[in-house]
C-alpha positions in Angstrom: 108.8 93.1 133.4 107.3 95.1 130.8 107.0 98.1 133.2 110.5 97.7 134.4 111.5 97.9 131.1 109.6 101.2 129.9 110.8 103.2 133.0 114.1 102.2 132.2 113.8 102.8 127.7 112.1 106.7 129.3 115.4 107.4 131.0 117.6 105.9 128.5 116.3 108.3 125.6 116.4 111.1 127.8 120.6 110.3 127.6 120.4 109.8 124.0 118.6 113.2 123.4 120.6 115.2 125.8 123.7 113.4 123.5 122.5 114.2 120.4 120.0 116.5 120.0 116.5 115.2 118.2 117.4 118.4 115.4 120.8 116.6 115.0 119.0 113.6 114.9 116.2 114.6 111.9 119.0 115.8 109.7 120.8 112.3 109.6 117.4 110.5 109.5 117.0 112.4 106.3 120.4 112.1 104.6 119.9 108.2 105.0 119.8 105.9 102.1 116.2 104.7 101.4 115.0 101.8 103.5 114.5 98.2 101.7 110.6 97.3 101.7 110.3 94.9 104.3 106.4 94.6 103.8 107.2 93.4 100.4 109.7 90.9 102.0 107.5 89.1 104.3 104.4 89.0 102.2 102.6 85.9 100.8 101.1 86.9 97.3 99.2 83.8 97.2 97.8 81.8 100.3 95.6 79.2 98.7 96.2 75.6 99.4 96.8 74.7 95.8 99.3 77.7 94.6 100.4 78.4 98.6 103.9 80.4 98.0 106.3 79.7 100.9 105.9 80.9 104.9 108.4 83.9 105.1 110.8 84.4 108.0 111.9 86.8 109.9 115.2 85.6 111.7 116.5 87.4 114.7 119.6 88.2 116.0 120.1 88.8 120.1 122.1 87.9 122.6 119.7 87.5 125.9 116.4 87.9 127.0 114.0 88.8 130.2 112.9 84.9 130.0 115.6 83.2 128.8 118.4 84.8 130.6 122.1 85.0 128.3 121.6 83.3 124.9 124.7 83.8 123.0 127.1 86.4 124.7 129.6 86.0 121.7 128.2 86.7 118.4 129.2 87.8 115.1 126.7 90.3 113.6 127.3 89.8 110.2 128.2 86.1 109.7 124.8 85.0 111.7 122.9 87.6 109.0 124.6 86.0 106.3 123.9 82.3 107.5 120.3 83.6 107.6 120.3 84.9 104.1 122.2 82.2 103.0 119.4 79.9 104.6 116.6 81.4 103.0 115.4 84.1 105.3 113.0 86.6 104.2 114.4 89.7 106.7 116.4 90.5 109.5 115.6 91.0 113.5 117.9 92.5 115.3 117.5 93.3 118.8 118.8 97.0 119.7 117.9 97.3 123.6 121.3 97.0 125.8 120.4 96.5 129.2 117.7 93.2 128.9 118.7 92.0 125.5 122.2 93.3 125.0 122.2 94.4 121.9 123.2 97.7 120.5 121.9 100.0 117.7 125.5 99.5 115.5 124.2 96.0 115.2 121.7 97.0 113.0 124.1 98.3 110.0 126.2 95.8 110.7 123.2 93.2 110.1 122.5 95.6 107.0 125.6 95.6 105.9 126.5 92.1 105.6 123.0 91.3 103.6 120.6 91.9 100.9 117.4 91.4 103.0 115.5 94.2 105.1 116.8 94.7 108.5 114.1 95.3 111.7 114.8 97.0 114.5 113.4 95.0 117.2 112.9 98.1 120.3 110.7 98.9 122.7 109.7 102.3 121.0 108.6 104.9 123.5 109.4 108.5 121.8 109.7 109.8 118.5 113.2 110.2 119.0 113.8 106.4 118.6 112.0 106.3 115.2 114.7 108.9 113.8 116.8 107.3 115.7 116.0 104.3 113.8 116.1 105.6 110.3 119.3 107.4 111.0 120.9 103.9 111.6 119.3 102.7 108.8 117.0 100.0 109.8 114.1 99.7 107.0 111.3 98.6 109.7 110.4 99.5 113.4 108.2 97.2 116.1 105.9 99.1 117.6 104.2 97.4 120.4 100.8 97.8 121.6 101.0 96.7 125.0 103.5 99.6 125.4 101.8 102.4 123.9 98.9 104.6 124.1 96.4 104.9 120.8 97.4 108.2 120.4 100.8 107.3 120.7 100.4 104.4 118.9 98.5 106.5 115.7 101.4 109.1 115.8 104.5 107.1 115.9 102.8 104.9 113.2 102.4 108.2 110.9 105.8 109.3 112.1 107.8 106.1 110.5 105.5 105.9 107.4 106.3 109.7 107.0 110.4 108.4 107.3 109.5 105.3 104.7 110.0 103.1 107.4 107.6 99.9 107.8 106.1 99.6 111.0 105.3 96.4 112.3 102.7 96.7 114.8 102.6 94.1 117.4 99.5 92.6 119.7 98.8 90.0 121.6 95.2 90.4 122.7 92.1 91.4 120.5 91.9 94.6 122.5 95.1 95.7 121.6 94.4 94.5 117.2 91.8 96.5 117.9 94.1 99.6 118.9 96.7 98.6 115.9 93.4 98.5 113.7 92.0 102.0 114.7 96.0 103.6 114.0 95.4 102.1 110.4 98.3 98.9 110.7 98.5 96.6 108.0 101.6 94.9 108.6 100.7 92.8 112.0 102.4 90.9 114.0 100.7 88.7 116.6 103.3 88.0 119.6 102.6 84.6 121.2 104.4 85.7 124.3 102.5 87.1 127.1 104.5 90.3 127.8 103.2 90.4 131.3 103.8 86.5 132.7 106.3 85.7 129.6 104.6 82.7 128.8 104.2 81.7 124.9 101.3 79.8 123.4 101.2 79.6 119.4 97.5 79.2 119.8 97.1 83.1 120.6 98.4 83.5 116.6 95.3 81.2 115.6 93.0 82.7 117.9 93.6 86.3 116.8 93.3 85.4 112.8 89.5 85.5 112.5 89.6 89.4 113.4 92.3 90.6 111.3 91.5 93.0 108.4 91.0 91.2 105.2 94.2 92.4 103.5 96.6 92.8 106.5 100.2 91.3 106.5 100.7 89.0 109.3 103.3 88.3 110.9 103.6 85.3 114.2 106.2 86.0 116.4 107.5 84.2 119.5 107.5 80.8 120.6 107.6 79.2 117.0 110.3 76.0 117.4 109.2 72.9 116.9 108.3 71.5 112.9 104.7 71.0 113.8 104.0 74.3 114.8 105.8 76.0 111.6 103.8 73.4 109.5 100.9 74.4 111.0 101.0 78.1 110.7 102.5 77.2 107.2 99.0 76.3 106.0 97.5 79.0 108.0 96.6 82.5 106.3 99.9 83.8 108.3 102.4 85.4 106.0 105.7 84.9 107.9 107.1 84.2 111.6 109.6 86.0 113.4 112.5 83.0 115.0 114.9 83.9 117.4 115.9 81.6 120.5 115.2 78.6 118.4 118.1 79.6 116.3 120.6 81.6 118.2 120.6 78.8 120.5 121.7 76.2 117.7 125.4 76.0 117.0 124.4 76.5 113.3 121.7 79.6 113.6 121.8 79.0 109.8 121.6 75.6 109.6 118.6 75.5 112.0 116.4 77.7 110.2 117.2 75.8 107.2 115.7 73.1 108.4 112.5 75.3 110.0 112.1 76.2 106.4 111.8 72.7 105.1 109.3 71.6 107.6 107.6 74.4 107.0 107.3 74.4 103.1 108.0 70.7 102.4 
């Protein structure tokens, strides 16, 4: 699935380019208003047990997925983003690929432009031109996936968007690719409990990737994360924040359900 879907992200920013050209591009990456900081957004200050500040969370907006098939074909943008806010969510998700998630790139200023909180673009990023791309549509943070990417690739594009003042979030799921994001010089981490290859999501890859992080990284569990004993648990764990999406696009009250996420997660 993952191979299926690089092939097809190659050919789909060859279009965008041949569109609008990447010098096009650059000049309305750099006229764009400064990105929110969405490191500062998902990030616990404290972690010990007896002055533990809240789990952040990262709540996503899409449509469908490769393992879940259609989600939510009708969606409102900017009244799910508000409900989230409204909630108590930290930042924004929103999920930009067309053809396997169906979202677009407009939802991002619409997400934006409905809230207060930092807005991610959740992508498979496989050419510079998607990280101006993304500033120029005025997302504050880029995934950049491991799995997907060279380390030389993975170093660049990771200089590229801090060079843009956008906050990568740099995503593994085995301690052979952490060691990849660790070597391009990531701090802000996320640990994907979903198996990109077989699509299968185990919450235990989160805890069995923590003892290798480095000491002051931002970390971030994604995938997988729906039940109140799993939030509790990685409440109490040295995890800053998760990243929810199915769990609460497939409520009838997105907002509603995280609110209650949150309160089994932080009591």
């Amino acid at each position: 699935m993952l191979r299926r879907i690089l092939e097809y992200k190659c050919q789909e920013v060859a279009e965008r380019e041949a569109a609008i050209p990447l010098a096009e591009l650059r000049a309305q990456a750099f006229d764009s208003p400064p990105p929110r900081d969405f490191t500062a957004a998902v990030t616990r200050k404290r972690r010990e047990a007896a002055t533990r500040e809240p789990l952040k969370t990262i709540a996503e907006i899409k449509r469908a997925s490769p393992s879940a098939g259609m989600i939510r074909e009708s969606l409102d943008v900017a009244e799910i983003a508000a409900s989230y806010q409204a909630a108590g969510a930290s930042a924004i998700s929103v999920l930009t690929d067309g053809r396997f998630f169906k979202g677009s790139l407009e939802d991002i200023a619409t997400a934006r432009g409905a809230v207060d909180l930092p807005v991610l673009r959740k992508e498979f990023i496989v050419s510079p031109y998607q990280i101006y791309e993304s500033r120029a549509h005025r997302a504050d943070a880029i995934l950049l996936i491991v799995a997907a990417l060279d380390g030389s690739q993975l170093t660049d594009f990771y200089s590229l968007a801090k060079s843009l003042s956008l906050h990568p979030l740099v995503e593994v799921h085995t301690l052979a690719e952490l060691e990849t994001a660790k070597t391009a010089g990531a701090t802000l981490i996320g640990i994907n409990n979903r198996n990109l290859a077989t699509l299968e999501t185990r919450v235990d890859t989160t805890f069995a990737l923590l003892p290798y992080l480095p000491p002051k990284a931002v970390v971030v569990s994604e995938s997988g994360i729906s039940r109140p004993e799993e939030v509790r648990r990685l409440a109490v764990s040295p995890v800053d924040a998760v990243l929810v999406g199915e769990a609460l696009i497939k409520s009838p009250d997105p907002g509603g359900r995280l609110r209650e996420l949150l309160r089994d997660a932080n009591g």
